[in-house]
N, C-alpha and C positions, 0 to 999 in steps of 0.2 A: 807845423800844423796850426790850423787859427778854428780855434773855438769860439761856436756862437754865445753869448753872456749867460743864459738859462743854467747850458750844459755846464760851464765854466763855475758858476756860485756852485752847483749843485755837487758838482766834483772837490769843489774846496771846502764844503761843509759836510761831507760824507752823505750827502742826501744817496737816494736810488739811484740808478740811469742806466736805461736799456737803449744799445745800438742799435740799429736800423739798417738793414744793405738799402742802394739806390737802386741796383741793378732792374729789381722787379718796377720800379717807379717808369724809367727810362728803356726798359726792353720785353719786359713780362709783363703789363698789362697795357692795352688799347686805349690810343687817346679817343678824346679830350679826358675820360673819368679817372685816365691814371694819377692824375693832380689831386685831385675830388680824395681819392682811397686812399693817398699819402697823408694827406692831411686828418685823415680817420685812424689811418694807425697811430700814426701821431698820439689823436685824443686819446685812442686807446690806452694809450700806455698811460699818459696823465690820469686818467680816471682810475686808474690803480695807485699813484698814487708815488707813481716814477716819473721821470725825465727823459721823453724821446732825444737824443742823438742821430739824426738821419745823418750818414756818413756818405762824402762824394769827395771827389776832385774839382775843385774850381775855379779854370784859367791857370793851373798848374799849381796850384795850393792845395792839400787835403783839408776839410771842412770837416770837423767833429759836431755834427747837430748844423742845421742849415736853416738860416732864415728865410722869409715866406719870395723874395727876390730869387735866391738860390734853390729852394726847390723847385719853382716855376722853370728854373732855365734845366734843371735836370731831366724833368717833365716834358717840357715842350720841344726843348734844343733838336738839333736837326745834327750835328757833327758830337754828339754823346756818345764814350768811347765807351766798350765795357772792359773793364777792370779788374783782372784777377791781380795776382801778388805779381804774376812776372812784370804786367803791365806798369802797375806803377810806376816805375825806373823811366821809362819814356812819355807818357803822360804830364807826368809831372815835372821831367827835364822840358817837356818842348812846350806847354806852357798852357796845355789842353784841360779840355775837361771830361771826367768821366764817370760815370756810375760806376760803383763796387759791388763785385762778387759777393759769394762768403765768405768766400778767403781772403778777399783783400780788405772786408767789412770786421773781420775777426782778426787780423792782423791789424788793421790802423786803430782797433778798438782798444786792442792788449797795450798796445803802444800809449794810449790814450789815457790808460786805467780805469778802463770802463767793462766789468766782469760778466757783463749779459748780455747775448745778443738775441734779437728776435728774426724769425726766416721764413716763407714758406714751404720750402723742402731743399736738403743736401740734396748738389748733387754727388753723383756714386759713380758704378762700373756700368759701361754701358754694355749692349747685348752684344755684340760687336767684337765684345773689347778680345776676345780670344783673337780677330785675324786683326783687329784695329791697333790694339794697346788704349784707346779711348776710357781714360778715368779723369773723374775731376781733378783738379787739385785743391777744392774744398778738403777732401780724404788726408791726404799728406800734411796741409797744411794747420788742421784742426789736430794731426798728432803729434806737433810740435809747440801749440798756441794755449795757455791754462787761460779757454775761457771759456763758459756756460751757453749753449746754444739751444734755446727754443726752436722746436720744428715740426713738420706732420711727417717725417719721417724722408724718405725718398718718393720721387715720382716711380709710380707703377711702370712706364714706359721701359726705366731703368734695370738692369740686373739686380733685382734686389738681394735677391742671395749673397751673389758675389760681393755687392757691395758690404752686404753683413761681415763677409769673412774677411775683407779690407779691413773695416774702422777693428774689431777685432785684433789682426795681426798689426796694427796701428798702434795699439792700444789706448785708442778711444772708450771714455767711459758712456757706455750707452744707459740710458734709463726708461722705463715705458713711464707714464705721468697716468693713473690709473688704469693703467692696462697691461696686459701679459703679451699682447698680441704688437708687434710692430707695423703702425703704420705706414700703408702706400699712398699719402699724398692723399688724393680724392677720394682713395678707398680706407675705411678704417684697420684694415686687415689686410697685409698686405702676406697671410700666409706663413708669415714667420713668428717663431716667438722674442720675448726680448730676455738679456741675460737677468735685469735688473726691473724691478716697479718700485715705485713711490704713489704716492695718495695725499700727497700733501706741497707745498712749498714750502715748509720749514724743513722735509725731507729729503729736498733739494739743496736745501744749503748747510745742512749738516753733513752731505757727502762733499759739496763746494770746498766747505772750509776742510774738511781731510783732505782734498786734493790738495788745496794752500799748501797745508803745513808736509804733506810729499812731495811736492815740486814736482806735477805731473802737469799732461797737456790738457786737452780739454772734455768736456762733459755733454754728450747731446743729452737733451730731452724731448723722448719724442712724446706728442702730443697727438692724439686719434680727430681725425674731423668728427664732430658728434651729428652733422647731417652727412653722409658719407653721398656718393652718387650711387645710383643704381647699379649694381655687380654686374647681372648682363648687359645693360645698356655697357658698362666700363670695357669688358673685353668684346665685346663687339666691334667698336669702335675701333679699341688698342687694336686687336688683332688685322683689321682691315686696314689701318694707318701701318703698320710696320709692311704689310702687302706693299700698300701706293706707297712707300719711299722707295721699298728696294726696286720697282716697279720703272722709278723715276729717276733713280740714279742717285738718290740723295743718302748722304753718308758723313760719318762722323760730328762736328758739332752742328750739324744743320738738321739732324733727324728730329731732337729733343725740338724746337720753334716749330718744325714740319707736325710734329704730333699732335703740337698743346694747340695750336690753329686750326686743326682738322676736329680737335676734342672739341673747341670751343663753337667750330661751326655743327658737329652731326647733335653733339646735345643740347641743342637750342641753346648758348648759354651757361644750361647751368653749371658744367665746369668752370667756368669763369665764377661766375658765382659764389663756387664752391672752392674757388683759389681767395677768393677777398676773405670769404668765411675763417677761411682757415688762417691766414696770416693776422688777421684781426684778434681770434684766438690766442693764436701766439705770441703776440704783442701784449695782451693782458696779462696772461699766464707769466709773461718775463717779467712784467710787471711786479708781480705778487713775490715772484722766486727774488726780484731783486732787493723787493722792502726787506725781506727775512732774511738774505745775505747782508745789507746793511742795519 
């Protein structure tokens, strides 16, 4: 792995440092601004008072923390693979580059020793998954991996139920971050409750460090959008987008892209919006969880 200098002093002087996936840079949000927003979570994290890490693959290198050359080609590149954990093995044998998942951004993290990651949302089980088998492998590989993940919870789109009972049977530590309610991504409530709340970032890392010292995997926390989108406008949308896929033929990893571009064209926007909102969020919050774990 080649670390950028930042990441590298800060990891040798026990400073903070929150991970970053690429995946959302190079496939979740719309050029040209996806450049623009990378470089704002970035700040984000700095103004709390940590050390961004944007993690990718680079001409077959993994890059912990990615200079301003490097995130440009993650951003704009045109042959950007996306990267879960299986990927890596070929990627990086064949000498390519790619944005990382969750899982492969919480796996080259742990590897890295960098204990906090920031996300816009797991993903989970999809609605599907009964005739599909359709689950991440964010789910699996977060119940093997001991590290701390910021997020809004799951995309609404997703089975959120199910996914619940996955990280559960996973035995994933779930937390709400002032809330009892677990967050859907755009929506603040996604309907469920959560096992655990906290209200603070030092109450984050005093379950962190219990995990440490149990040698357990890892810890979401989920984090509510504080401007959420409009409910009805939300299942409106939802409900008419799962219509025109099944409608279209479109199925398994293609629904989740199929949805979030239908979200972003019927509400003008502001779910886009409301995706930057929220990983911006998240990025500070890992921020703050990270000073208090180090």
């Amino acid at each position: 792995m080649r670390f950028n200098r930042e990441v590298n002093l800060a990891l040798e002087r026990g400073r903070p440092v929150v991970a970053l996936e690429s995946t959302i840079i190079a496939h979740g949000l719309p050029r040209p601004g996806n450049l623009r927003v990378a470089r704002e979570i970035e700040q984000a994290v700095r103004e709390e008072g940590a050390v961004p890490a944007t993690i990718a693959v680079v001409e077959g290198t993994p890059h912990i923390g990615l200079d301003d050359d490097a995130l440009e080609a993650i951003a704009v590149g045109e042959d950007v693979a996306k990267c879960s954990v299986r990927d890596l093995p070929v990627v990086v044998g064949r000498g390519a580059t790619g944005a990382t998942t969750v899982a492969a951004t919480a796996a080259l993290a742990v590897k890295a020793g960098i204990a906090v990651f920031a996300t816009g949302g797991l993903g989970g089980v999809h609605r599907e998954a009964r005739e599909s088998w359709d689950e991440s492998a964010d789910l699996t590989t977060l119940a093997g991996t001991p590290i701390t993940v910021v997020c809004a919870g799951v995309k609404s789109i997703l089975d959120v139920g199910a996914t619940l009972e996955r990280l559960e049977t996973l035995n994933v530590t779930l937390l709400g971050f002032g809330t009892d309610r677990f967050p859907g991504f755009y929506l603040a409530d996604s309907g469920h409750p959560v096992p655990w709340r906290v209200d603070t970032p030092e109450e984050v890392a005093d379950v962190v460090h219990a995990r440490g010292e149990l040698g357990l995997g890892a810890i979401v926390v989920a984090n509510p959008l504080d401007e959420p989108l409009d409910g009805a406008l939300h299942d409106r949308v939802l409900l008419e987008g799962l219509q025109a896929a099944s409608e279209a033929g479109v199925r398994g990893k293609d629904v989740t892209p199929f949805l979030l571009e239908r979200f972003h064209r019927e509400t003008d926007g502001a779910s886009l919006r409301a995706n930057v909102r929220l990983v911006l969020r998240n990025a500070a919050l890992a921020a703050r969880i990270a000073r208090c774990i180090a």
